[in-house]
Rosetta silent file (secondary structure, phi, psi, omega in degrees, C-alpha in Angstrom):
SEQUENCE: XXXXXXXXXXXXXXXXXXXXXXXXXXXXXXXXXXXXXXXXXXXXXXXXXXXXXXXXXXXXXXXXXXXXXXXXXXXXXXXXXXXXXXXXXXXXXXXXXXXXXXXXXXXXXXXXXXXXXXXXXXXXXXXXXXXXXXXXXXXXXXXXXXXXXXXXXXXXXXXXXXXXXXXXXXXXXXXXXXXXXXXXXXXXXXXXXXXXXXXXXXXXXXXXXXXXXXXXXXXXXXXXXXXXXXXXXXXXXXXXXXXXXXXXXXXXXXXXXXXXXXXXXXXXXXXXXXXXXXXXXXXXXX
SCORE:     score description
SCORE:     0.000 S_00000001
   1 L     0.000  142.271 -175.693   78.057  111.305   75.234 S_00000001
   2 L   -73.968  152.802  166.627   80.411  108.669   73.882 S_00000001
   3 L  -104.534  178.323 -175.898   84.299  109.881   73.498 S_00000001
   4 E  -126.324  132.223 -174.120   86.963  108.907   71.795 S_00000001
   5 E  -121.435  141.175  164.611   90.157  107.920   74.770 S_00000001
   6 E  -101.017  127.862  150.425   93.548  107.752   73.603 S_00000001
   7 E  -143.071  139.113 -176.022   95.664  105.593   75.780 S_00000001
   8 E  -105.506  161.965 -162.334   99.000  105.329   75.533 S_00000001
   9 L    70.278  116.940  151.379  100.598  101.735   77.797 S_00000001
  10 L  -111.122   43.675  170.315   98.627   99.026   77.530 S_00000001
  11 L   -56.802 -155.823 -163.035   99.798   97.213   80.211 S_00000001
  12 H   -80.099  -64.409  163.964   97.830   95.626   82.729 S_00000001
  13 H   -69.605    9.262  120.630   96.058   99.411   83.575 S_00000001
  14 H   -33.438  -68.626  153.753   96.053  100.192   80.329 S_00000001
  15 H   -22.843  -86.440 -169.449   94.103   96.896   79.546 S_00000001
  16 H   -36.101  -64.040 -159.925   91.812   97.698   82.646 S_00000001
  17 H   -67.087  -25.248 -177.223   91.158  101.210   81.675 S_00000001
  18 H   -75.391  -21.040  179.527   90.131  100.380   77.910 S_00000001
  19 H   -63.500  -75.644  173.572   88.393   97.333   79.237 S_00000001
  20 H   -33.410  -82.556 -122.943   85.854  100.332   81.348 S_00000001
  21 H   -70.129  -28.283 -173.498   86.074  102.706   78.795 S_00000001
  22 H  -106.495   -0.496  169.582   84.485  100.577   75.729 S_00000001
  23 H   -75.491  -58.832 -162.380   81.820   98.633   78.275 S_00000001
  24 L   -78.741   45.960  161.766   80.588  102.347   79.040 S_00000001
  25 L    53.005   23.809  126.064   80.076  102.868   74.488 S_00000001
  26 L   -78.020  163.033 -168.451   83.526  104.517   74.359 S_00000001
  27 E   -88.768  148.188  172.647   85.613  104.517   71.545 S_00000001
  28 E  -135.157  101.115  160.478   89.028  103.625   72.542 S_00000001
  29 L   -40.426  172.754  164.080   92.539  104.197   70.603 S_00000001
  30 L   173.089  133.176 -160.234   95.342  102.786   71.858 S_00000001
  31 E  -139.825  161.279  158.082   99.044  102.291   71.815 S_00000001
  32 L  -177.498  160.158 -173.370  102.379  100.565   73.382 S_00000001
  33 L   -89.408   18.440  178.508  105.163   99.784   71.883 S_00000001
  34 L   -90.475  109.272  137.674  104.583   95.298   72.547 S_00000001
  35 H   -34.140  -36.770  153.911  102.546   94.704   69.473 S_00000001
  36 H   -67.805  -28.547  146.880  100.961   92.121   71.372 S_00000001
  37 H   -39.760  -48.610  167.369   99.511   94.525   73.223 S_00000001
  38 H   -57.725  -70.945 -171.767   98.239   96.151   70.637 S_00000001
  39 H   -81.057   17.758  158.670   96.396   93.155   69.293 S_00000001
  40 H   -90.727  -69.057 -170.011   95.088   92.166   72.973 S_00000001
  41 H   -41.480  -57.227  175.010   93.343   95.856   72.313 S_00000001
  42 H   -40.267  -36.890 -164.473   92.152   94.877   69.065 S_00000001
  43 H   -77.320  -33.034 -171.815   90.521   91.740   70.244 S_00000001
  44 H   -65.993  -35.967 -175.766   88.813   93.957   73.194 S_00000001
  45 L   115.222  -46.922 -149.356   87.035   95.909   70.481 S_00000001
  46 L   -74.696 -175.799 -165.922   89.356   99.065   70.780 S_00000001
  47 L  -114.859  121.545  118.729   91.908  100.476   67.823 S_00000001
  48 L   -45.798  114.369  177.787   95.168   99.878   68.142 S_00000001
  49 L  -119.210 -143.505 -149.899   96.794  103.190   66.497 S_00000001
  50 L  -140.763  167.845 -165.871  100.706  104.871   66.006 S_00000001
  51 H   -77.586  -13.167 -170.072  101.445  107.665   68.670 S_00000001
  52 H   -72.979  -70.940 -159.753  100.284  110.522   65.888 S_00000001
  53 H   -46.652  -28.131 -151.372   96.752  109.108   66.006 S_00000001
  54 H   -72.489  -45.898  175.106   96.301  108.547   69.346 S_00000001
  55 L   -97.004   58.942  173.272   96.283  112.704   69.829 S_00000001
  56 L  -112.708  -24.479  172.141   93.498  112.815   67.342 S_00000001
  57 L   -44.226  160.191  176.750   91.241  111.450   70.883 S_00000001
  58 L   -75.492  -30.708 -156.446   88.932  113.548   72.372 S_00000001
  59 L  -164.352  117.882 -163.747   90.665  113.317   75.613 S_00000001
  60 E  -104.895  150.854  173.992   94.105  111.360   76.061 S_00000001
  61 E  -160.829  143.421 -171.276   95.367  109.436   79.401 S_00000001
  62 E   -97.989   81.391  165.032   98.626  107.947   80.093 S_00000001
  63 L   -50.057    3.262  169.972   99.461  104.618   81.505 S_00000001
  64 L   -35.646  167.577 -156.774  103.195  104.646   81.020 S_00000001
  65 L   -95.183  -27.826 -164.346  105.372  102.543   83.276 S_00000001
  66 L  -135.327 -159.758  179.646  107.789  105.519   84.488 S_00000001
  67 H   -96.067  -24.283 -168.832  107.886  109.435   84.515 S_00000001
  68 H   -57.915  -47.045 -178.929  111.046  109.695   82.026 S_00000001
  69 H   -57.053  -44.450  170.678  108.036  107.554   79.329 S_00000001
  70 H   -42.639  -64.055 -174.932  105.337  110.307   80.275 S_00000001
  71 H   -87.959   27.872  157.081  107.621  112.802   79.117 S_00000001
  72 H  -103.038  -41.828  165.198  108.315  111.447   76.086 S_00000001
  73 H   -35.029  -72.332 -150.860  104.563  110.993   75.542 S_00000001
  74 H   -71.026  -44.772  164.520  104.378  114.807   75.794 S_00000001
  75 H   -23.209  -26.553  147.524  107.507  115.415   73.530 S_00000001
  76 H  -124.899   48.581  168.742  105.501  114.495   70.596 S_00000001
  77 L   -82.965  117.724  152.296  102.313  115.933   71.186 S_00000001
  78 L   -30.109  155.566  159.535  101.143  118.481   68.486 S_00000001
  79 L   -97.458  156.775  148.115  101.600  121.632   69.802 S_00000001
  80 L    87.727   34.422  174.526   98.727  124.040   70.200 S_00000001
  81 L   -65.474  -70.605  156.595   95.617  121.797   70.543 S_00000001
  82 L    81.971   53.336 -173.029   94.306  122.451   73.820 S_00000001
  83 L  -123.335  131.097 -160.153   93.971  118.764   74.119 S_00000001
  84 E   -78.869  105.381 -106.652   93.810  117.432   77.919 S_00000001
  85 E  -161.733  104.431 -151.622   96.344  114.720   78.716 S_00000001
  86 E  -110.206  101.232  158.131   95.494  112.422   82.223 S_00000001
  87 E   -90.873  109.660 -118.764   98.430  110.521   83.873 S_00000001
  88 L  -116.601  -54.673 -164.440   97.105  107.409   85.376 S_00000001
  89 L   -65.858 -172.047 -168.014  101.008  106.120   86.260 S_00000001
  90 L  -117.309  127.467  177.893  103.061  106.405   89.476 S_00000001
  91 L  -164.553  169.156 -170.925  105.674  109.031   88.529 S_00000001
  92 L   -77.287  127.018 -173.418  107.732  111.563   90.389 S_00000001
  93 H   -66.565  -77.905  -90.354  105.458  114.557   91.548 S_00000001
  94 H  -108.092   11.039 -171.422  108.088  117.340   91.691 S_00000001
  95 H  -116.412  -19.373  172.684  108.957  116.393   87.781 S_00000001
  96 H   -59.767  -42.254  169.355  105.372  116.084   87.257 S_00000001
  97 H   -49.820  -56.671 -175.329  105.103  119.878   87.825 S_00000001
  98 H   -72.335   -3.945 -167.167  107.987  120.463   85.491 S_00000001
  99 H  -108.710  -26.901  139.010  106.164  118.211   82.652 S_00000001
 100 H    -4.955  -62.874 -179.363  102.958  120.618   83.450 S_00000001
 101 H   -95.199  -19.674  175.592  104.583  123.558   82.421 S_00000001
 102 H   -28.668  -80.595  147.956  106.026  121.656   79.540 S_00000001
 103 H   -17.178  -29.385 -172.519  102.370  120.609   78.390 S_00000001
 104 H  -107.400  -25.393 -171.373  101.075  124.173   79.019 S_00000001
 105 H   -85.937  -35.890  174.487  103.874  126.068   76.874 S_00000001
 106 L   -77.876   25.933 -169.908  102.661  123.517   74.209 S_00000001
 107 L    60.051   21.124  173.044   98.905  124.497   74.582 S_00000001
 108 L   -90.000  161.776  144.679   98.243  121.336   76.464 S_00000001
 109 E  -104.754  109.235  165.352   96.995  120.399   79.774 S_00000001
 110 E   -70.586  136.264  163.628   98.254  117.645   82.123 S_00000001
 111 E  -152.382  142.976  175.866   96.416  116.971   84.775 S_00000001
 112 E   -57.990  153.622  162.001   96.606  113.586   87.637 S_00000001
 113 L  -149.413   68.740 -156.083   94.603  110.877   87.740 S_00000001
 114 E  -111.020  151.885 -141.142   96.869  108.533   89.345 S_00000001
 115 E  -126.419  123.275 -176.420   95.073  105.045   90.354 S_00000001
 116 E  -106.670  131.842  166.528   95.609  103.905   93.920 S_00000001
 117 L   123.651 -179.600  175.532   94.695  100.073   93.552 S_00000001
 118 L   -71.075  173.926  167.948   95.128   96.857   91.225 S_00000001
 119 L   -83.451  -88.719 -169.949   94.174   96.314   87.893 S_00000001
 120 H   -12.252  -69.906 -141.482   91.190   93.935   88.841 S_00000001
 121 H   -72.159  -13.929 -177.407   90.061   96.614   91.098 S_00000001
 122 H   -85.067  -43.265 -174.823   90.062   99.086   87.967 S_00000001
 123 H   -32.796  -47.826  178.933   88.474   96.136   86.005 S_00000001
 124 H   -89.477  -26.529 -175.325   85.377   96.446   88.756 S_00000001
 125 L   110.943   27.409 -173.236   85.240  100.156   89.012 S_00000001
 126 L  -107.320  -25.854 -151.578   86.493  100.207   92.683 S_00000001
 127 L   -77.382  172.941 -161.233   89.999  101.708   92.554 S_00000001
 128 E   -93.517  133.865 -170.586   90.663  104.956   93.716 S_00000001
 129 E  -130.647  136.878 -161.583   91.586  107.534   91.402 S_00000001
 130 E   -87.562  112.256  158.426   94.033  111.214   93.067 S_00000001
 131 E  -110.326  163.152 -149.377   93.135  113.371   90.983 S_00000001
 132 E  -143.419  104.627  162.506   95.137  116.675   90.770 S_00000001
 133 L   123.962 -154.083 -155.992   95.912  120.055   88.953 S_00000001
 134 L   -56.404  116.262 -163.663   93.980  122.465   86.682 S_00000001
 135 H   -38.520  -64.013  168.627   90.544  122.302   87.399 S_00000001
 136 H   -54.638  -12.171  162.267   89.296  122.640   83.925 S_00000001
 137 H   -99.390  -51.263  156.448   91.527  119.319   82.547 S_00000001
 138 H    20.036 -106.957  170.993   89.588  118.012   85.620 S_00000001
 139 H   -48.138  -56.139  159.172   86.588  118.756   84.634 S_00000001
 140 H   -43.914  -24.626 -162.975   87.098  117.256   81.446 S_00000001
 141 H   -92.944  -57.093  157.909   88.490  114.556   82.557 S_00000001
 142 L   -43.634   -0.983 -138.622   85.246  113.967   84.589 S_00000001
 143 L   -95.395  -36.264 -134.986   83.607  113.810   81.388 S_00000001
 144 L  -134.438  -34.010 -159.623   84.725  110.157   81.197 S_00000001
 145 H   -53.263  -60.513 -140.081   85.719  109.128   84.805 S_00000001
 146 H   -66.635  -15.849  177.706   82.753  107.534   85.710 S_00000001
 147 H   -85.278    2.216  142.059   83.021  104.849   83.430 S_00000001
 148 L   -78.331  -63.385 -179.571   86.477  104.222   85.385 S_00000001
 149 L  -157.780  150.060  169.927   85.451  104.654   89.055 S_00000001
 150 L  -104.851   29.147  156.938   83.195  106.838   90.894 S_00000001
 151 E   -79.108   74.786 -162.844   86.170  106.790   93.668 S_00000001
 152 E  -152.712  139.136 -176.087   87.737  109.460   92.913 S_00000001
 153 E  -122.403  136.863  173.046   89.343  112.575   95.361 S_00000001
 154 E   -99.225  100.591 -139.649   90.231  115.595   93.979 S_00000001
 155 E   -99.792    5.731 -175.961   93.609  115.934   96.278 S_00000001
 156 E    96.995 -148.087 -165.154   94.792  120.026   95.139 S_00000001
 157 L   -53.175  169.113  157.218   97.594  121.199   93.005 S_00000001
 158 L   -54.520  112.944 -177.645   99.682  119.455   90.540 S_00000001
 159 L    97.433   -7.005  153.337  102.005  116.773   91.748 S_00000001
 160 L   -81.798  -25.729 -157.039   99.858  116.185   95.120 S_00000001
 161 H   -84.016  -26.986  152.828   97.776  113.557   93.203 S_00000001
 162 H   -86.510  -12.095 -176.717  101.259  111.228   93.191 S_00000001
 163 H   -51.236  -47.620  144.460  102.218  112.699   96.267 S_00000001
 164 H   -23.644  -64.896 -150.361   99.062  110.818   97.612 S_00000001
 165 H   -75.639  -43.382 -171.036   99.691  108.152   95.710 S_00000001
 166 H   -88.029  -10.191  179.833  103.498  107.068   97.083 S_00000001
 167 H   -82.228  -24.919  178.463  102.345  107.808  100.817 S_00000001
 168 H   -71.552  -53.489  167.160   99.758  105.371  100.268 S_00000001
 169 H   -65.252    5.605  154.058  101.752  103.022   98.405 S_00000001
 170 H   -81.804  -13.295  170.014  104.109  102.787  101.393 S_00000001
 171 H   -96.798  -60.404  159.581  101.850  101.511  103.577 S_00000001
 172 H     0.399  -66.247 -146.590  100.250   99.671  100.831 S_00000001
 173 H   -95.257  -26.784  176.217  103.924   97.886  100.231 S_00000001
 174 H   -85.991  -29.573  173.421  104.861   97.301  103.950 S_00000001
 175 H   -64.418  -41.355 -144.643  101.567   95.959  104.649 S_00000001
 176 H   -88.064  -36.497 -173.917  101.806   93.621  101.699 S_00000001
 177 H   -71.094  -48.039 -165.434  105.660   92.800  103.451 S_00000001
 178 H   -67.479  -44.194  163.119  103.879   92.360  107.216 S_00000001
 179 H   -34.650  -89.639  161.331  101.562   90.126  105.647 S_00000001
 180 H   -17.140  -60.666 -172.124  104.309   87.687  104.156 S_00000001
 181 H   -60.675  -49.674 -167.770  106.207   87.760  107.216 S_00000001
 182 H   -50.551  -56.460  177.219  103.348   86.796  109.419 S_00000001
 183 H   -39.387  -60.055 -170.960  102.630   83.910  106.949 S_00000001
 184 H   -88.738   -4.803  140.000  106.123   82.574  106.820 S_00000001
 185 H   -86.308  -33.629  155.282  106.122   82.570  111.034 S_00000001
 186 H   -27.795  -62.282 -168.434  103.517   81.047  110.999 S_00000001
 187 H   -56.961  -54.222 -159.261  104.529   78.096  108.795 S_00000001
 188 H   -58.474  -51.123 -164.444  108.118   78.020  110.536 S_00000001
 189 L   -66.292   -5.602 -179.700  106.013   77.509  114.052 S_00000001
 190 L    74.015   33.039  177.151  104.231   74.435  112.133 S_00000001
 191 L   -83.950  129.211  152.386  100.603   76.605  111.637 S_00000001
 192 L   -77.891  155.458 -156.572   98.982   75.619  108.631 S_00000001
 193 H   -85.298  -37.341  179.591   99.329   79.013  106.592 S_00000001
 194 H   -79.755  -28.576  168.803   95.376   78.990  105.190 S_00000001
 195 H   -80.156  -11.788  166.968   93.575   78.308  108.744 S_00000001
 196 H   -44.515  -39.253 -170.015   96.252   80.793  109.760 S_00000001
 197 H   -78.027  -63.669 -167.139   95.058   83.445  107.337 S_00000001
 198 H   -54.654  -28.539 -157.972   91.213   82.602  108.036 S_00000001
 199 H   -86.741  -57.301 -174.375   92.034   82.789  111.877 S_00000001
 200 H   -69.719  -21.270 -169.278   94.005   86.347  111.293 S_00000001
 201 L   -87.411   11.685  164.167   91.759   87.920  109.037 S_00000001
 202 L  -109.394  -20.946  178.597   89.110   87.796  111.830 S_00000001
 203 L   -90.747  178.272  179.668   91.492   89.064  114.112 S_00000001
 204 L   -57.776  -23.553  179.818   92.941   93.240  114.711 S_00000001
 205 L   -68.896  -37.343  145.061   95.121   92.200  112.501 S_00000001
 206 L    -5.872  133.485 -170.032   93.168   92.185  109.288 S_00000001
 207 L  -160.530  157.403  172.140   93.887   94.722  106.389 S_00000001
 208 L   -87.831    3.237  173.379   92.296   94.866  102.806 S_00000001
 209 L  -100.807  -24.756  171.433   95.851   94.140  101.518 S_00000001
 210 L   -69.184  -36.039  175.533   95.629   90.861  103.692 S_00000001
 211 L   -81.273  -13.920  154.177   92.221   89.644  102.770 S_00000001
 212 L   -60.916  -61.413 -145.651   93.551   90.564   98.654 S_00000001
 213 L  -103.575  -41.917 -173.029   96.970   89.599   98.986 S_00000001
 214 L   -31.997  -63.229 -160.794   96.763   86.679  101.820 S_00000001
 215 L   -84.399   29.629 -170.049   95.203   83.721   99.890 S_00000001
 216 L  -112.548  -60.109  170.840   97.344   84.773   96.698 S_00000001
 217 L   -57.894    8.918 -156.170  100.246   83.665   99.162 S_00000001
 218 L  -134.675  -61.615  155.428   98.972   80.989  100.586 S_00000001
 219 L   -72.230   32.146  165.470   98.275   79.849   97.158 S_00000001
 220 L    40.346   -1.316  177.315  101.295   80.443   96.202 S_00000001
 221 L  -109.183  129.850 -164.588   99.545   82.161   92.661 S_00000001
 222 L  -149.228   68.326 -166.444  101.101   85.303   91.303 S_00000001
 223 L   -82.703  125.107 -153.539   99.456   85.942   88.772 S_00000001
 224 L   -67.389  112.721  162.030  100.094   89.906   88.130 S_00000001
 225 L  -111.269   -2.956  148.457   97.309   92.082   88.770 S_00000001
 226 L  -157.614  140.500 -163.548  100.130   94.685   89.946 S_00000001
 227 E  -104.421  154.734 -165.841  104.208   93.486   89.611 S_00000001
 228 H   -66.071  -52.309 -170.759  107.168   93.342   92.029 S_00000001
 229 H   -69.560   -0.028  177.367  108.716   95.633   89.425 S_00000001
 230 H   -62.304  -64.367 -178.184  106.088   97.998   89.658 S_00000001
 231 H   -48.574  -62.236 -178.621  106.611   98.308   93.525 S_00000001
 232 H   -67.202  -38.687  150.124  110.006   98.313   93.573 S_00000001
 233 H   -30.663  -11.362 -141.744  110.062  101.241   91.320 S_00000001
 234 H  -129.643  -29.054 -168.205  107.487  103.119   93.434 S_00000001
 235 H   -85.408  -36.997  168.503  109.428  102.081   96.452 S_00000001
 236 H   -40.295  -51.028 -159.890  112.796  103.856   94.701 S_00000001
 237 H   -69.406  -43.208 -157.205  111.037  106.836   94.328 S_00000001
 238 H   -67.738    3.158  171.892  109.330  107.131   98.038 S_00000001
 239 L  -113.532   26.408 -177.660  112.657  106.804   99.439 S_00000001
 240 L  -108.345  -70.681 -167.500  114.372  109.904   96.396 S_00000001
 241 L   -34.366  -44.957  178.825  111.306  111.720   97.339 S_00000001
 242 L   -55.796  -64.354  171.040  111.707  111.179  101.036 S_00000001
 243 L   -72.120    6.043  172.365  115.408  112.412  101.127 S_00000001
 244 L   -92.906   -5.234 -156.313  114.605  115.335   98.628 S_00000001
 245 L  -135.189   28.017  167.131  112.354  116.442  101.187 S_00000001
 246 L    66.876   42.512 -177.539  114.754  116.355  104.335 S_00000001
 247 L  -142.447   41.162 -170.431  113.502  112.678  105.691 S_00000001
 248 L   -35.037  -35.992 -150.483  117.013  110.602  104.102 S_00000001
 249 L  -118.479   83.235  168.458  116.517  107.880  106.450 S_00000001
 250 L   -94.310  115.223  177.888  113.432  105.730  105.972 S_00000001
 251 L   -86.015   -4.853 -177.407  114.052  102.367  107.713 S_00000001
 252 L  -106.428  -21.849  168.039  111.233  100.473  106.893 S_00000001
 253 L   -66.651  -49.937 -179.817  111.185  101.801  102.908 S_00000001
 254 L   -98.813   10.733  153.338  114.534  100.598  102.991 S_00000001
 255 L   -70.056  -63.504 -171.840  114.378   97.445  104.142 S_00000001
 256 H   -61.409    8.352 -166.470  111.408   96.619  101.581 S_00000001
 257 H  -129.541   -4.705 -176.230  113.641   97.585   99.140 S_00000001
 258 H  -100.977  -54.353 -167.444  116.245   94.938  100.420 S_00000001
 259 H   -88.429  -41.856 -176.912  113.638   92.214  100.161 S_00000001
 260 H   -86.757   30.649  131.569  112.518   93.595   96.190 S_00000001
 261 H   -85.085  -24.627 -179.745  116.497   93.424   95.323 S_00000001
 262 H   -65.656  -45.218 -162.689  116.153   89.713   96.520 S_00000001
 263 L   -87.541  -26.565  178.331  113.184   89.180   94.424 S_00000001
 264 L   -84.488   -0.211  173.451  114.514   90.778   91.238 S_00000001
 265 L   -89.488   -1.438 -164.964  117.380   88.769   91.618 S_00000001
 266 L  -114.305   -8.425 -178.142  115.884   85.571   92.197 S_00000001
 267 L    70.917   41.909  172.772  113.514   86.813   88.419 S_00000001
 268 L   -74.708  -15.946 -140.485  110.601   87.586   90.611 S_00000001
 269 L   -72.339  -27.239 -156.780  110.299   91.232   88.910 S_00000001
 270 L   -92.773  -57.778  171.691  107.184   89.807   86.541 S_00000001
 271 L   -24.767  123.133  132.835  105.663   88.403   89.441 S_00000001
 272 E   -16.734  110.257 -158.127  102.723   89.775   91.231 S_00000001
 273 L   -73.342   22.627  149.087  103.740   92.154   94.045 S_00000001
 274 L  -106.191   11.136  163.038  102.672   89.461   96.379 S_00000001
 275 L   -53.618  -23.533  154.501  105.211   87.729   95.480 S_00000001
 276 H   -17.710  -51.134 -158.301  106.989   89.429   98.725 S_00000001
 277 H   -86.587   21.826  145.095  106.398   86.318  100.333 S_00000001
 278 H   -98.554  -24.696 -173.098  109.129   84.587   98.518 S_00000001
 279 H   -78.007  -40.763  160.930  111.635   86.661   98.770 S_00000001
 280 H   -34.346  -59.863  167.221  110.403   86.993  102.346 S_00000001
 281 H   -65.504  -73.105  152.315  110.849   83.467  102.652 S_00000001
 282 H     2.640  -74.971  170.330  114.195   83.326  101.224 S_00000001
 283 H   -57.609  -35.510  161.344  115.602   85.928  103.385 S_00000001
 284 H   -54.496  -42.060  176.398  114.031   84.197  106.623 S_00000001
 285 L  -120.283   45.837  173.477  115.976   81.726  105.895 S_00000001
 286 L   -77.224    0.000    0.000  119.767   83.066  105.469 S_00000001
């Protein structure tokens, strides 16, 4: 049966999920506070609405950019609804917990959905989606998922579904750095960098963030389908998270976090996060 989706961020998974959600005959609501945003939504067939309307949906899910936005999302949620509320974003699990019980003293439910891949990959229905917490906001939630992805793990309590999500995107984000590097030794050794790439990507070396990210770097085009500032945010937390959890000293998180201060400083932050390979390239050569 068709639904009615609230989503609030219409960013680039925002976009993506309302993009699914109205191919498979849902209705889709939709908010951010870019107005152009809004009217990207509009053009898409979906409603742009105001944040009141939005929890008039059948089923709500949150693309916000950080966890601090999430919980403003739930700060004006009617209370007493018993309306199910999906977080999509990369946000801090142990505050995720505390925004839970928030959501539950207000008759709500939260539950994860947090999306391990790009927005293309939500666009085709491939990305992976953690999902996490109260079974029954789940289940509901299931209601709808397939017209996002039929990838989807159901990963245990509340707050494991980003927990998932930043161990992955640490490999994810070092892979994406390992890439880069390879590329710009290459070049420095006088390899052209695209039969390099065709040559490694046949080799042990091959990863799905190299055959994705490689010719985006090679072509130099970096064009967002996930942003540096995205990363480096993601990359903040897994090294807060890390030392909250008695493991202060990640050396390879905080290195990558060395080359995406280079890149927001250089006004890379906009940028595709394969944009690594400039700052990477920069930094090679100080």
């Amino acid at each position: 049966m068709a639904k009615t989706v609230g989503i609030f961020g219409l960013g680039l998974i925002g976009m993506a999920l309302a993009e699914r959600l109205l191919a498979a005959g849902h209705n889709v609501t939709g908010f951010d506070i870019d107005a152009k945003r809004a009217a990207l939504l509009d053009e898409m067939g979906g409603k742009p609405a105001d944040a009141p309307a939005i929890w008039q949906s059948d089923i709500i899910l949150s693309a916000v950019f950080s966890t601090d936005q999430l919980a403003d999302v739930i700060a004006v949620a009617p209370e007493g609804t018993g309306k199910t509320i999906v977080t999509m974003s990369t946000c801090d699990p142990d505050q995720i917990a505390v925004l839970e019980k928030t959501a539950r003293d207000r008759m709500l439910v939260l539950v994860e959905a947090p999306i391990s891949g790009t927005s293309l990959q939500v666009q085709q229905g491939t990305a992976l989606l953690l999902l996490a917490g109260d079974p029954k906001g789940l289940d509901a939630f299931e209601e709808i998922a397939d017209a996002i992805s039929p990838n989807r793990e159901r990963v245990g309590a509340i707050g494991n579904g980003n927990k998932t999500k930043l161990a992955i995107n640490c490999v994810l984000g070092l892979n994406r750095a390992a890439v880069a590097e390879g590329l710009v030794f290459a070049e420095a050794l006088g390899l052209d960098p695209a039969t390099y790439l065709q040559t490694a990507l046949r080799s042990a070396a091959r990863s799905d963030v190299m055959a994705a990210k490689g010719p985006m770097m090679v072509a130099q085009d970096f064009t967002p389908l996930g942003r540096i500032a995205q990363s480096q945010k993601d990359f903040k937390l897994i090294r807060e998270m890390a030392a909250r959890n008695g493991h202060g000293k990640m050396p390879m998180v905080n290195r990558y976090l060395e080359v995406m201060e280079n890149a927001e400083q250089s006004g890379d932050s906009d940028l595709d996060n394969s944009a690594v390979f400039l700052a990477v390239s920069r930094m090679a050569k100080d």
